[in-house]
N, C-alpha and C positions, 0 to 999 in steps of 0.2 A: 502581436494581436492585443488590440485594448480591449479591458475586460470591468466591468462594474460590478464592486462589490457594494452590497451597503449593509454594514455593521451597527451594534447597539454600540448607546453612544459609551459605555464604559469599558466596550473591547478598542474601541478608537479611542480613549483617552490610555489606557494601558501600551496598545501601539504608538499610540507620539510619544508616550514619555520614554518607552524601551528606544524609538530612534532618535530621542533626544539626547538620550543617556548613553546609546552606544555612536553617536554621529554617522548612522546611516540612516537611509531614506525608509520610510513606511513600504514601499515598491519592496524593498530589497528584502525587510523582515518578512511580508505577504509571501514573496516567490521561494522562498527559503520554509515557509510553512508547509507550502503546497506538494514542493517537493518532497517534501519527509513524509508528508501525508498521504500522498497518492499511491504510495505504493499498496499502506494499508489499506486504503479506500480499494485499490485494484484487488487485493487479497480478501479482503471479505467478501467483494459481492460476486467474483469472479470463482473464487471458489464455493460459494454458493452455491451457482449455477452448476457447477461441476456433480456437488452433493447431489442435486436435485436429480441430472442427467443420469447418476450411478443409482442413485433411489428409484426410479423409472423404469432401472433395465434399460437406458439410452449411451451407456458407457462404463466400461467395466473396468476395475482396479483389479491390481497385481500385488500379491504378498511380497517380500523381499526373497526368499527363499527361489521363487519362478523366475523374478526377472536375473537374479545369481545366475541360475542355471543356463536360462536364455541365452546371457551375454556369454556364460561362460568364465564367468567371475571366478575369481578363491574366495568364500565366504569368508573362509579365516583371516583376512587381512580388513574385511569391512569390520 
């Protein structure tokens, strides 16, 4: 899928010279940002969401001690 970024111009001269300097493409640095990134990007706003739905009363957390028990765990070895 093509995708348009448009960057200030001294994060684009910083990206040619990194794929100048390592001889890959600008594509390649971008797709390799994005991946390292997105997880954190999914982690912040995703658990956000999460925060907000427990702050609500729309979803309810578990201490470790319950879900032990729950499953049936040995505490002692977590």
């Amino acid at each position: 899928m093509a995708t348009t970024v448009q960057l200030e111009p001294a994060i684009e001269q910083r990206l040619d010279q990194l794929a100048q300097r390592t001889g890959r493409t600008k594509s390649f640095h971008l797709r390799q940002l994005i991946e390292a990134g997105l997880d954190d990007l999914e982690d912040a706003y995703l658990g956000a969401a999460v925060a907000e739905r427990i702050r609500l009363g729309q979803e309810r957390n578990y201490i470790l001690d319950e879900v032990v028990s729950e499953l049936g765990l040995d505490h002692a070895a977590l």
